[in-house]
N, C-alpha and C positions, 0 to 999 in steps of 0.2 A: 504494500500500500504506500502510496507514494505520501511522502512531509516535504513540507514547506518552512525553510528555516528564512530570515530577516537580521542580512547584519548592515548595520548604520556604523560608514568609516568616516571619519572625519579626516581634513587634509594635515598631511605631516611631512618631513622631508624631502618636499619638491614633488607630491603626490597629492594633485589635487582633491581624488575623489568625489563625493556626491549627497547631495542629501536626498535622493536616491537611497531604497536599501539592493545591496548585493542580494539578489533573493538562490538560495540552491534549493534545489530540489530532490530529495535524497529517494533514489529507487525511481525516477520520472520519466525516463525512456520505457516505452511499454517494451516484453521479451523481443518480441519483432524489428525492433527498430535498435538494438543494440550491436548494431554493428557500422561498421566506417558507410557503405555504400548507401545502405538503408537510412542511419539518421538523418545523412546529408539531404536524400530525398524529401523525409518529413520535414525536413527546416523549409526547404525549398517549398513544397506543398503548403504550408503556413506560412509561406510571406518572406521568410527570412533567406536571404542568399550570400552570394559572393562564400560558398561553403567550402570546405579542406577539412582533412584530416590529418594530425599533426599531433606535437606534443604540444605541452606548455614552455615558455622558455622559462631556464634559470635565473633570469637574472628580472630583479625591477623594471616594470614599463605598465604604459597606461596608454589609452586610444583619446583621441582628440576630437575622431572625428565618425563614431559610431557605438553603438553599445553590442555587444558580445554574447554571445550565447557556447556554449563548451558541455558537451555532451559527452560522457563520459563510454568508451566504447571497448577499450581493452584496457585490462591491471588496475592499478589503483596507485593513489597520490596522494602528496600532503603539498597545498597548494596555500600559498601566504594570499590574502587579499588586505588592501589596504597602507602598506607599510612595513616596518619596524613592529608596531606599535598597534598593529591590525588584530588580524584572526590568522589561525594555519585552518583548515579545512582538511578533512580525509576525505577522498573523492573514491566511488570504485566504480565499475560496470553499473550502468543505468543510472547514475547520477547526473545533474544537471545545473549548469551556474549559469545565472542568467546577471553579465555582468555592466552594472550601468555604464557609461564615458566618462572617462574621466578616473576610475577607479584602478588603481593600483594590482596590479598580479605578480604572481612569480612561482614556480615550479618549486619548491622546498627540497622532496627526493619524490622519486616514485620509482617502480617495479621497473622492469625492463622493457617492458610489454606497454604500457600505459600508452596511448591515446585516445584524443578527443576531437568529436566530430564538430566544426568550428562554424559560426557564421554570421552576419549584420541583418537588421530589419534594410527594405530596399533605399539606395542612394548615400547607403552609408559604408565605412571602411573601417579598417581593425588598424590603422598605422601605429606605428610602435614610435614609443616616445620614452624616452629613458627620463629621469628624473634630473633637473638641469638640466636639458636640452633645450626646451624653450623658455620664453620669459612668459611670466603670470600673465601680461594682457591679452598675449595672442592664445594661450591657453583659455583663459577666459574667454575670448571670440567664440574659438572654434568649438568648445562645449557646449556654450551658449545659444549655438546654431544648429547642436544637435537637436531634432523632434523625439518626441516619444515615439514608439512602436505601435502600428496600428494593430499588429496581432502578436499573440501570445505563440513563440515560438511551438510549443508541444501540442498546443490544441489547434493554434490556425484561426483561434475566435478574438474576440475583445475582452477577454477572463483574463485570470492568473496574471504575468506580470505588467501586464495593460492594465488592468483593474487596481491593479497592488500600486505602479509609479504613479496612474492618474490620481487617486486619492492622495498619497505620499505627497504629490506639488499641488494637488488645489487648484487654483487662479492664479499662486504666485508662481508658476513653475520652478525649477531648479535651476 
């Protein structure tokens, strides 16, 4: 049965972040779709593209210019979100982080096998942005011109993290 966790990171060492929460979804790939070929499809299918299959990288970085979805398809991880100062996360087969722009990642360890099926809601991208890389305004731009998601990667509808970031910003958005 699939859970629905909510972590709220605040910005720390050159990691913007979001007041957005990081939402996972532990066990969210239904049996069928846990594999590389298969999720990418259902992402696709619900709105979300520009898909791969891939790790997570090692090291610090944040997207500027899309929010991230990472479907968990082979082994299993411990994946830092936020910072220093963040959360570590344990990721395994059928897991699901659905991650706002702006928010901080990084691969901790994981298995040898781990991959995650990857991808953006449509006209948005995953650029990798290390911490120091850019200056706060133009980070601030290009967040700020990120839209919400009109579908919820797993279901394809206006539920789950459509539902969860629209309330989350209100009228002020983030």
């Amino acid at each position: 049965m699939p859970r629905t966790e909510l972590h709220y990171l605040k910005p720390q060492d050159g990691i913007p972040n979001s007041s957005l929460p990081l939402v996972i979804v532990k066990a969210g790939l239904a049996a069928g779709t846990r594999n590389g070929d298969a999720a990418c499809a259902m992402l696709k299918k619900n709105g979300w593209g520009g898909t791969w299959v891939y790790t997570v990288y090692p090291f610090w970085h944040f997207h500027t210019r899309g929010h991230e979805v990472l479907a968990c398809v082979s082994g299993e991880a411990r994946i830092g979100f936020g910072g220093k100062e963040g959360i570590v996360a344990e990721v395994r087969l059928g897991d699901v982080c659905v991650i706002p722009v702006g928010v901080g990642h990084k691969r901790v360890e994981a298995s040898e096998d781990f991959l995650v099926a990857g991808g953006y809601p449509p006209g948005q991208e995953g650029n990798i942005v290390r911490p120091g890389e850019m200056d706060d305004a133009d980070i601030a731009r290009e967040v700020g011109s990120v839209p919400l998601p009109q579908t919820d990667p797993l279901s394809g509808a206006a539920d789950g993290v459509v539902a969860l970031w629209s309330e989350a910003t209100g009228a002020a958005g983030y």
